[in-house]
C-alpha positions as CSV (number, residue, x, y, z in Angstrom):
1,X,76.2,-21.6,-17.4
2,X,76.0,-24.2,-14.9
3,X,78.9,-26.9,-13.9
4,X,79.4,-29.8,-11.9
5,X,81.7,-29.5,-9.0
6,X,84.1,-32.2,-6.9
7,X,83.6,-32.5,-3.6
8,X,87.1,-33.9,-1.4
9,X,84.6,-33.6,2.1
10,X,84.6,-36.6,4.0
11,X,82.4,-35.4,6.7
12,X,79.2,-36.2,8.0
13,X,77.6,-33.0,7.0
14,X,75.1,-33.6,3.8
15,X,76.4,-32.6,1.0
16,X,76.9,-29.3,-0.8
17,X,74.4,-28.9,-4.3
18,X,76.9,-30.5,-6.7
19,X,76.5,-27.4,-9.1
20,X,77.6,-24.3,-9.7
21,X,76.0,-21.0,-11.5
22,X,77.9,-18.5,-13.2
23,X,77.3,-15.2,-11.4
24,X,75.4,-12.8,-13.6
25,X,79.3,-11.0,-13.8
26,X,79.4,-13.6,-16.8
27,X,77.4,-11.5,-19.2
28,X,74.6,-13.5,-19.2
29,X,71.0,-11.6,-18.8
30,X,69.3,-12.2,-15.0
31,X,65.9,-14.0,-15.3
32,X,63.6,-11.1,-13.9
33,X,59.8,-13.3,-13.2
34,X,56.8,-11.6,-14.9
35,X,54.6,-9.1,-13.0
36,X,51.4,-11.0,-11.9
37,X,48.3,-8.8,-12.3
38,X,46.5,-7.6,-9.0
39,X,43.0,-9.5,-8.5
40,X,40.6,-6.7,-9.2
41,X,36.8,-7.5,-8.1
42,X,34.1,-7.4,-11.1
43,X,32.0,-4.2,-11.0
44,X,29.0,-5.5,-11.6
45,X,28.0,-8.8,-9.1
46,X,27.2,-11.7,-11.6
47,X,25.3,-13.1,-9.4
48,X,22.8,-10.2,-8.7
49,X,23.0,-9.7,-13.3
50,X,21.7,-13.6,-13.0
51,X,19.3,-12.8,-10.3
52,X,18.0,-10.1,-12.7
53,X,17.6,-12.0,-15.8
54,X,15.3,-14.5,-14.0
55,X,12.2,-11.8,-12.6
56,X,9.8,-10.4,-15.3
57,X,11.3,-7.1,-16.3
58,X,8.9,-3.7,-14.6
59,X,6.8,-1.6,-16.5
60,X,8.1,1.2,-14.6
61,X,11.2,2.8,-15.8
62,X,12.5,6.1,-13.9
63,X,12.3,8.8,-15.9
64,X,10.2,7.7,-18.3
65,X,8.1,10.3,-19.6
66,X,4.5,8.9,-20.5
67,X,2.4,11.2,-22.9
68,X,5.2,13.2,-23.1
69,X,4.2,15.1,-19.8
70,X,4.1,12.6,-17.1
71,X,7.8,12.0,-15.5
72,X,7.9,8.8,-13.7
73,X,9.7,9.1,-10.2
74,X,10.2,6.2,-7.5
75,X,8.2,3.8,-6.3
76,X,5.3,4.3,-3.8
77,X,3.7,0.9,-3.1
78,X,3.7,-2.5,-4.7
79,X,0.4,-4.8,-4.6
80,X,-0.8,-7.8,-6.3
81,X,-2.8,-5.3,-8.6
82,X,-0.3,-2.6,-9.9
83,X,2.7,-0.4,-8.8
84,X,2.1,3.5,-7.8
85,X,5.1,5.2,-8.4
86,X,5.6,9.1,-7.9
87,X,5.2,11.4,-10.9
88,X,5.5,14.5,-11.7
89,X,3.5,16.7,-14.8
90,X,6.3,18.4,-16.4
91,X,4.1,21.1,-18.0
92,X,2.6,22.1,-14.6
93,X,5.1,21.6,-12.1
94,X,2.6,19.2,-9.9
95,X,3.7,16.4,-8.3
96,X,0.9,13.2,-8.9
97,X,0.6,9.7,-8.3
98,X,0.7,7.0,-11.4
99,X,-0.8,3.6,-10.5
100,X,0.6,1.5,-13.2
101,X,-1.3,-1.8,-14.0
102,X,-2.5,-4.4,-16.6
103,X,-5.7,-3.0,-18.6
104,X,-6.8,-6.7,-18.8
105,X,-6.8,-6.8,-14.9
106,X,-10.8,-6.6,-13.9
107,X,-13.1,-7.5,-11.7
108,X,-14.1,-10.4,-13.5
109,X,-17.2,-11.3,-11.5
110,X,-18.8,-7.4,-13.2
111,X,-16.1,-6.9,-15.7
112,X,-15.5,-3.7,-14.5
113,X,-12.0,-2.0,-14.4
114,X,-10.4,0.3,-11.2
115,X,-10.4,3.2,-12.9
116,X,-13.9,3.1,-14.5
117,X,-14.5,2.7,-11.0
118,X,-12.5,5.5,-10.0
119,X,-13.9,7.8,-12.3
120,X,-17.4,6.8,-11.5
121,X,-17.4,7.4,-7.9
122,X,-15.4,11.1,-8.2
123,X,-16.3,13.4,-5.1
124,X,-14.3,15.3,-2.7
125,X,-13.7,12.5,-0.3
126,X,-12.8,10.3,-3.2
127,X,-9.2,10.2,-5.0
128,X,-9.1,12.9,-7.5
129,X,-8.4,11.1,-11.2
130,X,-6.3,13.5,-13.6
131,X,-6.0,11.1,-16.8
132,X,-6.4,7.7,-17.3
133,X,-3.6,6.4,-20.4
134,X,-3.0,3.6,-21.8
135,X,0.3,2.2,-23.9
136,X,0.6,-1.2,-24.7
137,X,-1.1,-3.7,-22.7
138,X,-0.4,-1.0,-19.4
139,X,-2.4,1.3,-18.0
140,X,-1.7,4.5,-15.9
141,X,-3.7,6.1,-13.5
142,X,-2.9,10.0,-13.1
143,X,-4.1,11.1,-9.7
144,X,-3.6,13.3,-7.0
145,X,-0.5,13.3,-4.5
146,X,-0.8,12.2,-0.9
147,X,2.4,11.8,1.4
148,X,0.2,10.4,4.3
149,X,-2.5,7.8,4.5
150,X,-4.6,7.1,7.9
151,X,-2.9,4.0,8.9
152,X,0.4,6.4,8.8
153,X,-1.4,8.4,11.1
154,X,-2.5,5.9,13.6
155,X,0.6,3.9,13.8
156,X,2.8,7.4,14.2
157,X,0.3,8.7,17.3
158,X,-1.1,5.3,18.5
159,X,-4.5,6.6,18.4
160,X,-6.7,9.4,17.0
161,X,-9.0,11.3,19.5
162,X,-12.5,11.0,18.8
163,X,-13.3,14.8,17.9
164,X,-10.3,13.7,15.3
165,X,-11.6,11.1,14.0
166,X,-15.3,11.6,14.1
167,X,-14.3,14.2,11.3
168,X,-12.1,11.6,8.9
169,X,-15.1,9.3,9.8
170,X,-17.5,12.0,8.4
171,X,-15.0,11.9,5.5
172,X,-14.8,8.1,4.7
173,X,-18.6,8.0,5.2
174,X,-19.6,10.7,2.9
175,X,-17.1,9.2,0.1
176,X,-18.1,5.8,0.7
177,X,-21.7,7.7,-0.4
178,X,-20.7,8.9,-3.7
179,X,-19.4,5.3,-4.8
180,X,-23.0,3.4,-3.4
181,X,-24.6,6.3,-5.4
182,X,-23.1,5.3,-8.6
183,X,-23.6,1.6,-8.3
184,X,-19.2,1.3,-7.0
185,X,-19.1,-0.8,-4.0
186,X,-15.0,-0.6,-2.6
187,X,-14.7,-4.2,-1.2
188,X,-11.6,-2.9,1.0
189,X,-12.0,-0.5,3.1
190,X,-9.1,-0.2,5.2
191,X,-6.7,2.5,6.9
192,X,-4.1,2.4,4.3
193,X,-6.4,2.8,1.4
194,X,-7.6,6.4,3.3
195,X,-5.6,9.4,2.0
196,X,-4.9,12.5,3.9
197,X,-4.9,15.5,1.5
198,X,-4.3,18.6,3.1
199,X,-7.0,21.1,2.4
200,X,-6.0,23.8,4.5
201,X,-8.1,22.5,7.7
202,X,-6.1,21.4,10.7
203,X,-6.7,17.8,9.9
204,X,-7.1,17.8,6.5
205,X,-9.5,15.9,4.5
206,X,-9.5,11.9,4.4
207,X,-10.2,10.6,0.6
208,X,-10.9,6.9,0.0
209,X,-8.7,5.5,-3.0
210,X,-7.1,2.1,-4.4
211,X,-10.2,0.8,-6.5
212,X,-8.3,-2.3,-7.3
213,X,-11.1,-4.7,-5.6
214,X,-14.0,-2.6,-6.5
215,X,-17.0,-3.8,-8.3
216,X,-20.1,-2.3,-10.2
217,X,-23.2,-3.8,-9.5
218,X,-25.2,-1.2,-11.7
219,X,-25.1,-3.8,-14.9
220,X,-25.7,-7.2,-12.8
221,X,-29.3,-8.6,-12.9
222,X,-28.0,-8.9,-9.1
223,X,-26.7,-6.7,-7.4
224,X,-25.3,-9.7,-4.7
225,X,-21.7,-11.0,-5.1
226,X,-20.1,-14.1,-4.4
227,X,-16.3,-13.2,-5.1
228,X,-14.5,-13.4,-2.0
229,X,-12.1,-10.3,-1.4
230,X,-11.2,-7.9,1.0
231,X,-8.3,-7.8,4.1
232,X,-8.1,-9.5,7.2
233,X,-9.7,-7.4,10.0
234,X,-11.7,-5.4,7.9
235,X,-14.0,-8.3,5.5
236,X,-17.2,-8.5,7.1
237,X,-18.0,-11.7,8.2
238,X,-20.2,-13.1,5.3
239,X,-17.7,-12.5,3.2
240,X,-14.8,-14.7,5.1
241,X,-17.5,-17.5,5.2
242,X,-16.9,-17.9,1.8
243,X,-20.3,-19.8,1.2
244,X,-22.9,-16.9,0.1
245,X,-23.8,-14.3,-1.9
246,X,-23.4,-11.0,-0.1
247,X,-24.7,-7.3,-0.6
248,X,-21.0,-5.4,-1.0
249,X,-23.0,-2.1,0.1
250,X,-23.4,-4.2,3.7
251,X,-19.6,-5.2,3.4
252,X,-18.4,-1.6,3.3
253,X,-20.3,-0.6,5.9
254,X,-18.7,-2.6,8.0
255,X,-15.3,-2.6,7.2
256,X,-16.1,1.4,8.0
257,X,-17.0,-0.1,11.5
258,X,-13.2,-1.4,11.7
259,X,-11.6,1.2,10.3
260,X,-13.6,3.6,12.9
261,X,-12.6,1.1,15.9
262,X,-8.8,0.6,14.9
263,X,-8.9,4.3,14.4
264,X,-9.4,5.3,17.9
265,X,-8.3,2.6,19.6
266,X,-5.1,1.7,17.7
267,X,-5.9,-2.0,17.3
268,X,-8.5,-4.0,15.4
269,X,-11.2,-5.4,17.8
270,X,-10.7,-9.0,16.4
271,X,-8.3,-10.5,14.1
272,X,-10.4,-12.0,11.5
273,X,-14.5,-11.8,11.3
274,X,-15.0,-16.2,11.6
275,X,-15.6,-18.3,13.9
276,X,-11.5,-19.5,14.5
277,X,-11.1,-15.7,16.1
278,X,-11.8,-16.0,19.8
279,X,-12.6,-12.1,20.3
280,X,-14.9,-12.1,17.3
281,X,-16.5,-15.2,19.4
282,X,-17.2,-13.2,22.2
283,X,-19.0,-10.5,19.8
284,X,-20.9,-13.4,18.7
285,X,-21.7,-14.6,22.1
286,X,-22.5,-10.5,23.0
287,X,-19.6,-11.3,25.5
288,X,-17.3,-8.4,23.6
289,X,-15.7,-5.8,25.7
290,X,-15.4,-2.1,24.6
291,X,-12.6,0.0,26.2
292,X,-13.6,1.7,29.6
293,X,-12.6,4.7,28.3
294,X,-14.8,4.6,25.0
295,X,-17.4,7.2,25.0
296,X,-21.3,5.8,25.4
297,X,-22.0,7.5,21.7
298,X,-19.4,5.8,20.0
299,X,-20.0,2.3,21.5
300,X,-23.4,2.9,20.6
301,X,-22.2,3.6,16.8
302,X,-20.2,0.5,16.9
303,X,-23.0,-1.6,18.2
304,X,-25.4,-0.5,15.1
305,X,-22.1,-1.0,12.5
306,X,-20.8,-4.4,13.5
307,X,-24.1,-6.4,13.1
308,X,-23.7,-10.0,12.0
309,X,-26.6,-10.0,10.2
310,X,-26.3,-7.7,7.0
311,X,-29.5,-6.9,6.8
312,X,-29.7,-5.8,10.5
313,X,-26.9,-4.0,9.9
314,X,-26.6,0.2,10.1
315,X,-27.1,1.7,6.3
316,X,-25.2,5.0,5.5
317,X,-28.4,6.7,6.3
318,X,-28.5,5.1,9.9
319,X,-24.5,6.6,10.7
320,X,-25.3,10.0,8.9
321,X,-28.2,10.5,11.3
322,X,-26.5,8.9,14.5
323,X,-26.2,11.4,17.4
324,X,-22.6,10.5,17.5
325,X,-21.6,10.9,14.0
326,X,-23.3,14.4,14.0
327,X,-21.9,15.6,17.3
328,X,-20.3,19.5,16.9
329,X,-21.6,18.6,13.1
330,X,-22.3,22.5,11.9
331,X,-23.3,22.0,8.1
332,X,-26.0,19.6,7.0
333,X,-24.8,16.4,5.4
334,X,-26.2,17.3,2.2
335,X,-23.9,20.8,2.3
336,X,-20.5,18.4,3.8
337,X,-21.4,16.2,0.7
338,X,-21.7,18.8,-2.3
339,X,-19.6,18.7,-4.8
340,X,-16.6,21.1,-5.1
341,X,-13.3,22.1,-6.9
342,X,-10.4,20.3,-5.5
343,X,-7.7,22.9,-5.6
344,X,-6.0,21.9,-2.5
345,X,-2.1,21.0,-3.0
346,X,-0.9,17.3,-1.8
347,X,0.9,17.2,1.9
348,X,4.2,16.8,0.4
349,X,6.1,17.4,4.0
350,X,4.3,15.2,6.5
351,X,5.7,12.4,7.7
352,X,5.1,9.8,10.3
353,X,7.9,10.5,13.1
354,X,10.9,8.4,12.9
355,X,10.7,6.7,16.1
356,X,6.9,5.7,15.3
357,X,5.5,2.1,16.7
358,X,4.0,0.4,14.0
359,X,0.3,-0.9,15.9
360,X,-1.3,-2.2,12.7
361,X,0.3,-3.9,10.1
362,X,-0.4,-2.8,6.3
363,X,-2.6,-5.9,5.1
């Protein structure tokens, strides 16, 4: 209860509140203010559940189980032609690799698919394919594991020695073989598309895979293309010019060349193949320096491979019979070529070194 009270105070002092409460002595219940609720942060960020709603949802889903034996694991690699995610074959134990991609997505200049491809070109220095399944409008490529790839390799030790990499070349040569021998040209040719599967050599053995660019020229009533493709560094240069037909068999070859050079030296000789690259100018101009330290046989290699002219340039028969390329060579190419089992087991436990320099950039 409150009530007014009369003040007698004549003083300057401002005056006293001119009510009084009763004290809570009266009876009368004490007003006792509400407990406010403690903020408590959302557990999900709405901003990253908007984020999400405005992306295409992925086709891969871990621990999906496709066929009702393939386990899908984490991602491997993204591209602009699929996802490879880690697998695993639930019936077998075995670890694999799924590349996950549209079945509408083909080469449309010969209307030819990756893993038609694939499957064409199978050796022992090509990606082994498992299975090839399709559900819905996806497709997934079963293949074999690989924890390391050459450009892995390179970037972890800087360089390769060339006993080293005269076998991987071997390798990359004699796979590139069994895809001209079925009509599969690759179109990129690059470090990071080389596999290291460990076959129980020191080095193991280098397989070429990721199809994703590859044509067949076995159906064409030509077998030149015009379809510009490939990665910077490693496109030959008729291809970056953009304004000709070209022979992909040439184009491999010489993205082999680049592969090779960056291989042992750590670096790509040039930038791009055209005419805006100032080293590649020099090559044009014969003005191009090779290392001091390159070895007379291997210049020599690179001086038949990285021809301007396509037609002047090396074939696969030209490397396989270079003195070079054959050096400490004790089988003969047709026995190094023959076909074989692959048993080997993926290199699951190698691994580039922590504190590795990164010299080339995945393209």
């Amino acid at each position: 209860m409150v009530r007014q009270c009369k003040s007698d105070d004549k003083s300057d002092d401002p005056p006293a509140c001119p009510y009084e409460f009763d004290s809570p002595d009266d009876g009368l219940p004490v007003y006792q203010p509400p407990d406010l609720p403690v903020y408590q942060p959302p557990k999900v960020d709405p901003y990253a559940m908007l984020a999400a709603t405005m992306v295409p949802a992925s086709p891969v889903s871990p621990g999906s189980l496709i066929n009702g034996r393939y386990q899908l694991g984490t991602t491997i690699g993204k591209g602009n032609d699929g996802t490879v995610v880690r697998g695993l074959n639930v019936t077998t134990g075995r670890p694999v690799a799924i590349k996950i991609a549209s079945q509408n997505r083909q080469n449309q200049e010969c209307g030819s698919s990756e893993s038609e491809n694939t499957k064409r070109a199978q050796s022992r220095n090509v990606v082994k394919v498992h299975e090839v399944l399709n559900r819905g409008e996806m497709e997934y490529l079963v293949m074999e594991l690989a924890e390391m790839d050459l450009l892995d390799l390179i970037n972890a030790l800087g360089c390769v020695d060339e006993d080293t990499a005269r076998g991987y070349f071997r390798d990359l040569i004699h796979g590139l073989e069994s895809c001209h021998k079925v009509n599969v040209v690759h179109l990129d040719v690059k470090p990071d598309n080389l596999l290291i599967i460990d076959d129980g050599t020191v080095n193991g053995r280098l397989k070429l895979t990721d199809f994703g660019l590859s044509a067949y020229i076995g159906g064409q009533l030509s077998e030149r293309l015009s379809q510009a493709c490939g990665s910077n560094g490693y496109a030959p240069p008729e291809i970056l010019r953009g304004n000709e037909t070209y022979d992909g068999r040439c184009a491999d070859i010489w993205s082999c060349g680049i592969v090779l050079y960056a291989c042992t030296q750590g670096q790509l000789p040039w930038d791009d193949a055209c005419e805006e690259c100032e080293e590649f100018l020099d090559h044009l101009n014969g003005d191009f320096n090779f290392p001091s330290d390159m070895s007379p046989g291997l210049k020599a290699l690179f001086e038949k491979i990285l021809v301007i002219e396509p037609n002047n340039r090396a074939t696969l028969e030209d490397i396989q019979n270079d003195e070079w390329f054959r050096q400490g060579h004790q089988l003969s190419l047709s026995d190094s070529y023959s076909s074989e089992s692959d048993t080997e087991m993926p290199v699951e436990n190698v691994t580039a070194p922590s504190n590795s320099r990164e010299f080339i950039k995945r393209s």
